[in-house]
Backbone as a printed PyTorch tensor [residue, N CA C, xyz], in Angstrom:
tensor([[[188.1440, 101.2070, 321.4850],
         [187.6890, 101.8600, 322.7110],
         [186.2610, 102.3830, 322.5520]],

        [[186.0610, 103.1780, 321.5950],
         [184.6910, 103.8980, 320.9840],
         [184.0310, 102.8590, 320.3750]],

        [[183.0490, 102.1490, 320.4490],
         [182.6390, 100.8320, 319.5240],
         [182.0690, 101.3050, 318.5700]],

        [[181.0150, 102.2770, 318.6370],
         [179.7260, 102.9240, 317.1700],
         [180.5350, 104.2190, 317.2140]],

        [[181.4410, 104.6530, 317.4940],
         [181.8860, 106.2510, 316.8370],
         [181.3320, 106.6380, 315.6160]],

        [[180.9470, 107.5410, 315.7100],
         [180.1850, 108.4240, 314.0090],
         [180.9210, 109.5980, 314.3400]],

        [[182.0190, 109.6550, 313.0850],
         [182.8760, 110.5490, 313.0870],
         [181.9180, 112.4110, 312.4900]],

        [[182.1830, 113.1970, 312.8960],
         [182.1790, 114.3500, 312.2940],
         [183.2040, 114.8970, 311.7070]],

        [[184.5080, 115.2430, 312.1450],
         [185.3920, 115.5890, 311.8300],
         [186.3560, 115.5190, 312.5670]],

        [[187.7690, 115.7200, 311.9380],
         [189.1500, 115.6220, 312.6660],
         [189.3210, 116.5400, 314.4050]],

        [[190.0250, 116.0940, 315.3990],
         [190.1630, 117.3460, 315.8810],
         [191.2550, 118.1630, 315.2000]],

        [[191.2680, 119.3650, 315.6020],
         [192.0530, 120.0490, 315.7160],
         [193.4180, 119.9020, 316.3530]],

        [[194.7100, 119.9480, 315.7640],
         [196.2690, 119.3330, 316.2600],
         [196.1550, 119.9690, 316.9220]],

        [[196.1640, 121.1980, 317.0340],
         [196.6140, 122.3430, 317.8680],
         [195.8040, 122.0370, 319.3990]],

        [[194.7180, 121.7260, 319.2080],
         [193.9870, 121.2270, 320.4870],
         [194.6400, 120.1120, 320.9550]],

        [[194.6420, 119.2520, 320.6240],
         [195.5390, 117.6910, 321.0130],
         [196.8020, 117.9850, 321.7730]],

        [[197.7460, 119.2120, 320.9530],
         [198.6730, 119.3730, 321.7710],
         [198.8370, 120.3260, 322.8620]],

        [[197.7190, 120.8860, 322.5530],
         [197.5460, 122.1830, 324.0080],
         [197.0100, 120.9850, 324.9070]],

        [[196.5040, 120.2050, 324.4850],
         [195.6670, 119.3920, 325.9200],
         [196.6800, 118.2790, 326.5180]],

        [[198.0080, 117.6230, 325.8960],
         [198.5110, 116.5480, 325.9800],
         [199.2020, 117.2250, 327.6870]],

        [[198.6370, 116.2380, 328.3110],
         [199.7470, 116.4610, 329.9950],
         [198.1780, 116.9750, 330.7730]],

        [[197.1350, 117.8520, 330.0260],
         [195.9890, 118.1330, 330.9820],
         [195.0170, 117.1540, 331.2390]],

        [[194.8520, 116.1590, 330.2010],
         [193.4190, 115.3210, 330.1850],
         [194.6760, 113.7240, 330.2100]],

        [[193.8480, 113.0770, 330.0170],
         [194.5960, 111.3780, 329.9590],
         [194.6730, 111.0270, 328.8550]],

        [[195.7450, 110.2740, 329.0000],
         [196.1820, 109.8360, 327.2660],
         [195.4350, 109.0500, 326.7530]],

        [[194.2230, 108.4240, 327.1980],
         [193.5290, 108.0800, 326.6500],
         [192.7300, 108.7120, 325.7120]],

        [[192.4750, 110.1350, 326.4340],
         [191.3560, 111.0870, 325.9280],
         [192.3960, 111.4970, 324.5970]],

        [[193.8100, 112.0580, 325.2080],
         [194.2130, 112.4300, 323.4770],
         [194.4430, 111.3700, 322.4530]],

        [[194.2420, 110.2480, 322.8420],
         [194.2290, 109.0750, 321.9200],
         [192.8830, 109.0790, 321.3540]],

        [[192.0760, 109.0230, 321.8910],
         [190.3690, 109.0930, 321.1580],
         [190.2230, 110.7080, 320.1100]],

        [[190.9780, 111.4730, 320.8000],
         [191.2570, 112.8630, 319.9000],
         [191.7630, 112.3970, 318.3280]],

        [[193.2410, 111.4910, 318.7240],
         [193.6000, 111.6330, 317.8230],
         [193.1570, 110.5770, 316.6540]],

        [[192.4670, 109.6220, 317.4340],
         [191.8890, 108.3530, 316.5920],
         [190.6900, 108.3150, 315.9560]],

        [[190.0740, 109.1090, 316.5560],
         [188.1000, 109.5950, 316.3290],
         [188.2030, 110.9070, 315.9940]],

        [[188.7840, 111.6780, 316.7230],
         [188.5810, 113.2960, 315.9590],
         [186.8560, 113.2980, 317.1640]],

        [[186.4410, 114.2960, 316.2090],
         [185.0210, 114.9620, 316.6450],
         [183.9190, 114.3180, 316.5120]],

        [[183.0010, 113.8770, 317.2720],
         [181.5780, 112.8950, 316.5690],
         [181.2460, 112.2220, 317.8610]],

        [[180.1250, 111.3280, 317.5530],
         [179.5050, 110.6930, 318.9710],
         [179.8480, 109.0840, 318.7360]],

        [[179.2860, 109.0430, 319.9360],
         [179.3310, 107.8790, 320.3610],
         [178.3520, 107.0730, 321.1810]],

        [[177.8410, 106.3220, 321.8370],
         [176.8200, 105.4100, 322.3920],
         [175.8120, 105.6510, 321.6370]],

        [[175.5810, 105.3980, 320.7020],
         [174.5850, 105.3780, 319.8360],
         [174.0080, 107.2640, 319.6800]],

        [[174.8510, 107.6500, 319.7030],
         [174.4180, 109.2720, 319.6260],
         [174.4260, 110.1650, 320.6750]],

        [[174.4140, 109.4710, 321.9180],
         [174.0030, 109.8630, 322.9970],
         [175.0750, 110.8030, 323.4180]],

        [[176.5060, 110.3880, 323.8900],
         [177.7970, 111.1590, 323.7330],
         [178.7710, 111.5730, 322.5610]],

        [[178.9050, 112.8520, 322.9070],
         [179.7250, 113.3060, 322.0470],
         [181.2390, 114.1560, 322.6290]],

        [[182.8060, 113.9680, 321.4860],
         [183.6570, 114.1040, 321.9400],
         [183.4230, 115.6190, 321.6940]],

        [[184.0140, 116.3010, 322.4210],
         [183.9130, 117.9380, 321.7190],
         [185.6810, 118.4130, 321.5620]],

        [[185.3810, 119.2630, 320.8440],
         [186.4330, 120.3510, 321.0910],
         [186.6180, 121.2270, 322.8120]],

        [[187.6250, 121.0920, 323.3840],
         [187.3120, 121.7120, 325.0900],
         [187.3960, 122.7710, 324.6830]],

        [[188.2990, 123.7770, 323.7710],
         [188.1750, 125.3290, 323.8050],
         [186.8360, 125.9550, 323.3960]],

        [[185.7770, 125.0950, 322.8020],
         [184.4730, 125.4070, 322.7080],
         [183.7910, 125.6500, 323.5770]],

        [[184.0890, 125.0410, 324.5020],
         [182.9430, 125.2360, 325.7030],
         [183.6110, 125.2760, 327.0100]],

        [[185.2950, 125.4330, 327.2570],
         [186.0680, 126.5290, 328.3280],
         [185.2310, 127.3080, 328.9960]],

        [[185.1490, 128.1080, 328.3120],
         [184.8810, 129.8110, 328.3860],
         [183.3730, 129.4230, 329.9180]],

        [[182.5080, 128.3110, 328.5380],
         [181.3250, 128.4400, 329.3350],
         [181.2640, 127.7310, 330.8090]],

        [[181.7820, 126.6880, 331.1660],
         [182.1290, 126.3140, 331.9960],
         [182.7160, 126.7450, 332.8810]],

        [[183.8640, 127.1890, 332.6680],
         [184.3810, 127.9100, 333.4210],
         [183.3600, 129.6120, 334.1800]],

        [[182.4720, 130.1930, 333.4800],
         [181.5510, 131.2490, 333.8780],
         [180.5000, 130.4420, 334.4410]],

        [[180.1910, 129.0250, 334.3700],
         [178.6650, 128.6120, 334.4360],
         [178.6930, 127.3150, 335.9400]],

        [[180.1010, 126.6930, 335.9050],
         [179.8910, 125.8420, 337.1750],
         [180.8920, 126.3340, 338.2830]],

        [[180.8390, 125.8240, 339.0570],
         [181.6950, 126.7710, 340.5500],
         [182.8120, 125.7380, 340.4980]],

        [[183.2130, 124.9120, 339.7110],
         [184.4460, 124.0290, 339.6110],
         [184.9760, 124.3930, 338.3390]],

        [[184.2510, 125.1240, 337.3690],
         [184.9080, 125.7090, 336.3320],
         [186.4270, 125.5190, 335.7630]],

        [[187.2210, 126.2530, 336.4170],
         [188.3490, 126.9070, 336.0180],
         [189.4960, 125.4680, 336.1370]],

        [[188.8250, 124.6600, 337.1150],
         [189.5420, 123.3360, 337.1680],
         [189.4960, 122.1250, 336.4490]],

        [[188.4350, 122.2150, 335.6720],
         [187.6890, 122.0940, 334.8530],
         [187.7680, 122.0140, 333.3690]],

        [[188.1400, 120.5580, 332.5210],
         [188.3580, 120.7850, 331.0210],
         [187.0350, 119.7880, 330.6480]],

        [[186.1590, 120.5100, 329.7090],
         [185.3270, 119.8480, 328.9600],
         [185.6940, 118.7390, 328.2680]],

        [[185.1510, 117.4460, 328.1450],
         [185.4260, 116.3900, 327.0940],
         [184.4600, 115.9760, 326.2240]],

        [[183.3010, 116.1180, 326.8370],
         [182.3950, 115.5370, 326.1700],
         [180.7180, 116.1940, 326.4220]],

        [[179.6260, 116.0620, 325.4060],
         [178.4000, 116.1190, 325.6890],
         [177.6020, 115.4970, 325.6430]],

        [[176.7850, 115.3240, 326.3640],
         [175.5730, 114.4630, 325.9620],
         [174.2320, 115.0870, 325.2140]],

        [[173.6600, 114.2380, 324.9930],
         [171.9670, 114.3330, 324.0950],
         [171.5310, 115.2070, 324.7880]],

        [[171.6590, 115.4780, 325.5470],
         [170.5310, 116.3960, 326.9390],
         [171.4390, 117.7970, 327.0930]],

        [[172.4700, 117.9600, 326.6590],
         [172.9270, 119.2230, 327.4630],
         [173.6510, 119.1690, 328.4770]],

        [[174.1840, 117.9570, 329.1310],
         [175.2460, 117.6290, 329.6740],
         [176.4960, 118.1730, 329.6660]],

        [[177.6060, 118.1080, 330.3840],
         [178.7100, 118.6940, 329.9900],
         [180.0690, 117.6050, 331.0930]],

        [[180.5040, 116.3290, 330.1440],
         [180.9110, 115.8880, 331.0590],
         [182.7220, 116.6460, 330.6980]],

        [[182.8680, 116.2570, 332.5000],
         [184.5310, 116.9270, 332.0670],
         [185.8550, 115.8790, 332.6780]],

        [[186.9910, 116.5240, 332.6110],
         [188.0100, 116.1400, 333.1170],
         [188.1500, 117.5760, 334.7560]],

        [[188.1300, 116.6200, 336.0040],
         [188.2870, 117.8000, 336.5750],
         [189.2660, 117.5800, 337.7800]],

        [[190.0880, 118.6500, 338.4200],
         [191.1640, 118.4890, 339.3690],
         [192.3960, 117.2560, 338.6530]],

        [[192.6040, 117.2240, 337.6130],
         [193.3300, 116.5180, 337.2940],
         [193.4800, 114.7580, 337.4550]],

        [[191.9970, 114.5080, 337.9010],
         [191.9450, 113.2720, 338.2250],
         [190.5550, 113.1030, 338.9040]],

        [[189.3470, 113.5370, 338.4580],
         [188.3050, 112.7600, 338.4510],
         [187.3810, 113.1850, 336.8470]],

        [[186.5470, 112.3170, 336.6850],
         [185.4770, 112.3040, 335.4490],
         [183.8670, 113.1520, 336.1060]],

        [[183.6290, 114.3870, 335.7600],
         [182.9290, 115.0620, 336.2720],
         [181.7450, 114.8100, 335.4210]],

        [[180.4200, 115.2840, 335.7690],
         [179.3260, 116.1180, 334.8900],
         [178.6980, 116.7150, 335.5930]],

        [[178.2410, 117.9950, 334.2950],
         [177.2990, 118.7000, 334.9400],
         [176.2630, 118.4290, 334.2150]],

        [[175.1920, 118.4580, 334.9030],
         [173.7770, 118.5930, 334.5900],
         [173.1820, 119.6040, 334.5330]],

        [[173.1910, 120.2390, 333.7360],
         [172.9460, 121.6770, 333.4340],
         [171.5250, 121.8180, 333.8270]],

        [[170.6650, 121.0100, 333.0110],
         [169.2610, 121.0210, 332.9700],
         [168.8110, 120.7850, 334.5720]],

        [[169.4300, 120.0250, 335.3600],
         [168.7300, 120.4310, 337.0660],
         [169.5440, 120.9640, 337.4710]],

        [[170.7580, 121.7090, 336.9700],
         [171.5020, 122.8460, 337.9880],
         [172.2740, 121.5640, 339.2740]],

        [[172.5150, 120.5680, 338.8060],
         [173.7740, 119.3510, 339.5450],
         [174.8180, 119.2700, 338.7710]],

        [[175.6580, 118.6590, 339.4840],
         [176.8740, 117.9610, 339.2450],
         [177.0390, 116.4640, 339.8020]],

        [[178.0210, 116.0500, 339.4290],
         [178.1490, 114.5200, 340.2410],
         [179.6180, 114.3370, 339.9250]],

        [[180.3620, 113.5330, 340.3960],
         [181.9360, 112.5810, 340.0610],
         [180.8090, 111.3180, 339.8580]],

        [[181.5790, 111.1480, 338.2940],
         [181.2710, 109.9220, 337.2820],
         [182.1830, 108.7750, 337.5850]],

        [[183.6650, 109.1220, 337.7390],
         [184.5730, 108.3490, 338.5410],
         [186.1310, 108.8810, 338.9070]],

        [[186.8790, 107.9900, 339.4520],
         [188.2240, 108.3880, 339.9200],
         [188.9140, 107.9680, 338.9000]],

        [[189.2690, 108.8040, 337.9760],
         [190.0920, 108.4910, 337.1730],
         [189.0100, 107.6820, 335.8600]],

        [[190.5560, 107.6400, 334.9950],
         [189.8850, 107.2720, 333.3950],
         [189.4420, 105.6190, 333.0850]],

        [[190.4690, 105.3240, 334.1350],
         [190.4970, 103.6720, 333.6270],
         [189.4810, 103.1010, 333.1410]],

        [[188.4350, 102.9990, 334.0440],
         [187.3000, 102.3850, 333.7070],
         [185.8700, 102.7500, 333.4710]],

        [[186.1430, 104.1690, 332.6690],
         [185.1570, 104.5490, 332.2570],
         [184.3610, 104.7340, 330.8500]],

        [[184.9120, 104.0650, 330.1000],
         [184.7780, 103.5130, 328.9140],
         [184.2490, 102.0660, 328.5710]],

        [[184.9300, 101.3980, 329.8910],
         [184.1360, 100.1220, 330.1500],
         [182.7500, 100.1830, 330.5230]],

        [[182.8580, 100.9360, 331.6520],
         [181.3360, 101.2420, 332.1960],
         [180.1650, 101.5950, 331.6650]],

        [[180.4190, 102.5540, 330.9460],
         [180.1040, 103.1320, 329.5240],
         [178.8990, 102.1090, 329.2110]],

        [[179.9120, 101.0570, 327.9640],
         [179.3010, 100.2320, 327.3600],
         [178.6560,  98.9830, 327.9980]],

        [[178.9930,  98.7980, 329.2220],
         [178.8560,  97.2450, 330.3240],
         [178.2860,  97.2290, 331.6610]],

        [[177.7760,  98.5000, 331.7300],
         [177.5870,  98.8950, 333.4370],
         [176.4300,  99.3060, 333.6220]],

        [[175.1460,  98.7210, 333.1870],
         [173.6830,  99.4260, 333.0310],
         [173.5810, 100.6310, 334.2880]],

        [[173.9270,  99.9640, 335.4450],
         [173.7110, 100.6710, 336.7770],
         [174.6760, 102.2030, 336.6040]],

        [[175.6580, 102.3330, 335.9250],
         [176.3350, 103.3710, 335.7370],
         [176.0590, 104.1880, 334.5180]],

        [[175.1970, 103.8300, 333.9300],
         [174.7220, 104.6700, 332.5640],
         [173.1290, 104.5940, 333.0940]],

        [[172.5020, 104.2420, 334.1330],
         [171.0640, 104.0140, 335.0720],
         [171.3290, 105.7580, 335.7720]],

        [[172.3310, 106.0150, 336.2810],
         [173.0140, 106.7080, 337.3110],
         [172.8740, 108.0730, 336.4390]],

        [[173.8760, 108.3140, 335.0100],
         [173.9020, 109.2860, 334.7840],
         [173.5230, 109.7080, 333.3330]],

        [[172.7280, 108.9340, 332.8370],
         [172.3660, 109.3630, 331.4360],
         [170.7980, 108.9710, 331.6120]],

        [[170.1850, 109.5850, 330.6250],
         [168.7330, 109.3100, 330.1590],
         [168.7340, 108.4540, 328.8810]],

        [[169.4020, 107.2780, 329.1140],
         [169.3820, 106.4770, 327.6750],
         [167.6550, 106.2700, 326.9150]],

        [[166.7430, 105.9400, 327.9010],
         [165.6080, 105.4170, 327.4850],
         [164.8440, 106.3050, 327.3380]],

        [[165.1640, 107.7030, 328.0190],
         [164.1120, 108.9220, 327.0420],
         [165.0660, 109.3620, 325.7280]],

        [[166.3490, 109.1870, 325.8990],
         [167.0740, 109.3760, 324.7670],
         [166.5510, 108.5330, 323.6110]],

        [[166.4390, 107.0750, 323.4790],
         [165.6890, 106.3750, 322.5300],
         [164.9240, 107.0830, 322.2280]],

        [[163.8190, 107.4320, 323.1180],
         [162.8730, 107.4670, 322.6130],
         [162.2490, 108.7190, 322.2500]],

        [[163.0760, 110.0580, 322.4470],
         [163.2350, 111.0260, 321.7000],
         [164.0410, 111.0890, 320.1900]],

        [[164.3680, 110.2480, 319.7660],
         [165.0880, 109.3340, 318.9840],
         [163.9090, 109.3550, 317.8610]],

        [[163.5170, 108.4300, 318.6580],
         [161.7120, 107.7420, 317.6660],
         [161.5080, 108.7150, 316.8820]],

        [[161.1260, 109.2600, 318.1060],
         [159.9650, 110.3150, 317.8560],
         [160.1910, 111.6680, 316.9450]],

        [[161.4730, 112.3730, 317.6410],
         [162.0120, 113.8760, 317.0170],
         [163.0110, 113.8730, 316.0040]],

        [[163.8200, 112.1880, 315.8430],
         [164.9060, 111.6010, 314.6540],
         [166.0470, 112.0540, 315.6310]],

        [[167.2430, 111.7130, 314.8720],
         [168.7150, 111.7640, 315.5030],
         [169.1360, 113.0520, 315.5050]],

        [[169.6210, 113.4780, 316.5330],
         [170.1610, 114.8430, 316.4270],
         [171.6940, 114.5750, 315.6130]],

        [[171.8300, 116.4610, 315.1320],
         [172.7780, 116.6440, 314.4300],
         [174.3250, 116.5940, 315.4960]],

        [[175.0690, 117.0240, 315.1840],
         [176.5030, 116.8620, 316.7060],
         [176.2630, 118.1850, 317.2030]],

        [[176.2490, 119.4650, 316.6860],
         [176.0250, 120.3970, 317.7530],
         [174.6740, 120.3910, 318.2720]],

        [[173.5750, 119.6620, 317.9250],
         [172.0180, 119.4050, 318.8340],
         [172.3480, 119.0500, 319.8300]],

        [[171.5440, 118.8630, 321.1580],
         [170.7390, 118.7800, 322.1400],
         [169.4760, 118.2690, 321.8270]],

        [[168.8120, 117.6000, 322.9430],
         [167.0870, 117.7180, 323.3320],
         [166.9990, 118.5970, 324.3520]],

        [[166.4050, 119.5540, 324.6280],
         [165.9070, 120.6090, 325.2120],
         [164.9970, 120.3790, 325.7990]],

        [[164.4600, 120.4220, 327.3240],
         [163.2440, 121.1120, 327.5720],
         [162.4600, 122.2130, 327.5260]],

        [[161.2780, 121.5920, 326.8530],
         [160.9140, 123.5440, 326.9600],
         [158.8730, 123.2230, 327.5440]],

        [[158.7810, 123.7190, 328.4590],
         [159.8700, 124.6590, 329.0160],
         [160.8740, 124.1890, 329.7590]],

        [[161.6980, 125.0350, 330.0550],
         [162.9670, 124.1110, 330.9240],
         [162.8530, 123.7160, 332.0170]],

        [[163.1620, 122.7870, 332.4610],
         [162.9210, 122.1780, 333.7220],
         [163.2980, 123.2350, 335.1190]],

        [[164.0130, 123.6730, 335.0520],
         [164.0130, 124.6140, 336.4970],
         [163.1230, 126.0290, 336.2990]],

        [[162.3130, 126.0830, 335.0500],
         [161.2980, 127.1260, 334.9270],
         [159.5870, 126.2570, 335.1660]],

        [[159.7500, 125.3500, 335.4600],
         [158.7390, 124.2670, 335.7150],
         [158.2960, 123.0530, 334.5640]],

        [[159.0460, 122.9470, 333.9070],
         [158.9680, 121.9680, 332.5490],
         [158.6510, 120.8390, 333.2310]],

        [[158.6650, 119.7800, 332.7850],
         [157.8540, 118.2890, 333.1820],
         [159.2280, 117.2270, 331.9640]],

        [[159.9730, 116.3310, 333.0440],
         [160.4860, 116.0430, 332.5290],
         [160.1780, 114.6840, 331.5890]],

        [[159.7320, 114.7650, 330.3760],
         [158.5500, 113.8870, 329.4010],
         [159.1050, 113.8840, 328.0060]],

        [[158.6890, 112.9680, 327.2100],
         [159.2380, 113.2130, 326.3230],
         [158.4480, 114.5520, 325.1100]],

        [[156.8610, 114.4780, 325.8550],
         [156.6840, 115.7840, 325.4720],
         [156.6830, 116.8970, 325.5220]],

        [[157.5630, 117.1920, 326.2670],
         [158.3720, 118.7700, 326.4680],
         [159.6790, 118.5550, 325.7380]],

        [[160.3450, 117.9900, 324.7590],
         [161.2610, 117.9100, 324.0540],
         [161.2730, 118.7340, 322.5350]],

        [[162.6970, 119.5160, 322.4690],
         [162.4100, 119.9770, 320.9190],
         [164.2500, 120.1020, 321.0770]],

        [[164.3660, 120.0310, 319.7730],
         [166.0790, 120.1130, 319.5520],
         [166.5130, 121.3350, 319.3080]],

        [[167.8360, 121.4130, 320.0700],
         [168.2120, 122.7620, 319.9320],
         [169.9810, 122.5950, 319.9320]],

        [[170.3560, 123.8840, 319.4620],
         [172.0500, 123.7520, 319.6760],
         [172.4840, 124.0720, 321.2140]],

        [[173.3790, 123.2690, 321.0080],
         [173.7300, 122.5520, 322.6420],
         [174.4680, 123.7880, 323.3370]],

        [[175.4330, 124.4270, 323.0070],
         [175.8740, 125.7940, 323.5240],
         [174.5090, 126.9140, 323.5790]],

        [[174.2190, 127.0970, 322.4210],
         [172.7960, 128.0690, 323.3170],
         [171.9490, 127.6690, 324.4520]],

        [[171.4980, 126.1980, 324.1760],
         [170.6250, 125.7810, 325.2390],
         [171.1980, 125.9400, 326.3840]],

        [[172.6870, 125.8180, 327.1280],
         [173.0170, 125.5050, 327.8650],
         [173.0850, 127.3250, 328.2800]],

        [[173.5530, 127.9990, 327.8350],
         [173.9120, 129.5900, 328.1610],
         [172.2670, 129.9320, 328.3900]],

        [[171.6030, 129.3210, 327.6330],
         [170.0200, 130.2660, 328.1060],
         [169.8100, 129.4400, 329.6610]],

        [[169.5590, 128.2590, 329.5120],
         [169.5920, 127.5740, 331.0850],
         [169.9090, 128.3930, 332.1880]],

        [[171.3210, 128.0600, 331.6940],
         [172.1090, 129.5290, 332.9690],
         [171.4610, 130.6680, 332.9860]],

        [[171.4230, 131.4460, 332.1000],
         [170.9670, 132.5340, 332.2310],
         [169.1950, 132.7730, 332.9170]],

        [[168.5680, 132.1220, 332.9360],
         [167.1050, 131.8630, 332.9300],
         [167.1640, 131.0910, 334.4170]],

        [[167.8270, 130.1390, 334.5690],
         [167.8140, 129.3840, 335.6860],
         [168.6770, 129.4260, 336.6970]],

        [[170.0970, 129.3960, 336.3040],
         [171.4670, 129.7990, 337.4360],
         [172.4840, 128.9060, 336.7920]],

        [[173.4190, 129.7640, 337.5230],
         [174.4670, 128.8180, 337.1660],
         [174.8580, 127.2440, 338.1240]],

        [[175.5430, 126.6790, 338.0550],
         [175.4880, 124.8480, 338.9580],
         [176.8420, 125.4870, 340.1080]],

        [[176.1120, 125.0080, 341.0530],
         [176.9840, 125.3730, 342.0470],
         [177.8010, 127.1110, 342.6680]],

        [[176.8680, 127.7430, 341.6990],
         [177.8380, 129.4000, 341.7640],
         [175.8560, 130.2050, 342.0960]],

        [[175.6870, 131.0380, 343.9360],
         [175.4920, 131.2650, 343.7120],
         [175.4220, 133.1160, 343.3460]],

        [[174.3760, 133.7870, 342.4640],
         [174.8580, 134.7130, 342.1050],
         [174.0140, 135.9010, 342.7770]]])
């Protein structure tokens, strides 16, 4: 399913089975087969959801419906949401989007669907922050700084790496939260 997985570590059982019946059995199958680490060449990563609950749930206005699965290079936060669509937030412009209806074919898309990874990832500044700044670690991010909703320029020279839970809590905090306002 995962073609380049770069494992970090196991998940956690206890997570697998708190999540089995909330997310798709696919997702606890990649839990239990991959554990923790990325994937598309670095770009996504599986997370732990009780890591980043809390924040989600305080930071997007779909929150609470809301289970984290994954991050991206950028600070992304894609989720499982209403029990049946593939969410993200885009932290860094303060959006959201539905990625799709359901799990089926989003793993395909993933790897086979330029127009659907055109749509919601920055693969080609991802390369090429790549080049330039080397591979991030699994809790990294690329960061803008300054951040884009403080007037940053979205380039690859406003890029510096940072850990992906701070970046995302300063965002909020500095910029707003996605969809909540305060």
């Amino acid at each position: 399913m995962l073609r380049d997985f770069k494992k970090e570590k196991e998940m956690p059982k206890e997570i697998i089975e708190k999540y089995k019946g909330q997310v798709p059995d696919e997702i606890i199958e990649i839990c239990k087969n991959y554990g923790l680490g990325s994937f598309l060449n670095g770009y996504l990563r599986v997370i732990n959801p009780d890591d980043y609950k809390e924040l989600v749930e305080e930071t997007y206005f779909s929150g609470k419906e809301s289970i984290p699965l994954f991050t991206t290079a950028f600070a992304d936060v894609i989720t499982w949401e209403n029990n049946k669509y593939i969410g993200i937030i885009f932290y860094r412009e303060e959006d959201f989007d539905i990625m799709a209806s359901g799990i089926k074919y989003f793993f395909c898309d993933i790897y086979n669907e330029r127009e659907f990874t055109d749509d919601y990832f920055d693969l080609k500044l991802y390369e090429k922050a790549v080049k330039r700044y080397g591979e991030l670690e699994y809790n990294q991010s690329f960061c803008f700084v300054p951040l884009l909703g403080l007037g940053g320029k979205k380039s690859i020279d406003n890029l510096d790496k940072g850990d992906t839970l701070t970046h995302i809590y300063l965002i909020t905090e500095l910029v707003g939260k996605v969809g909540i306002d305060d």
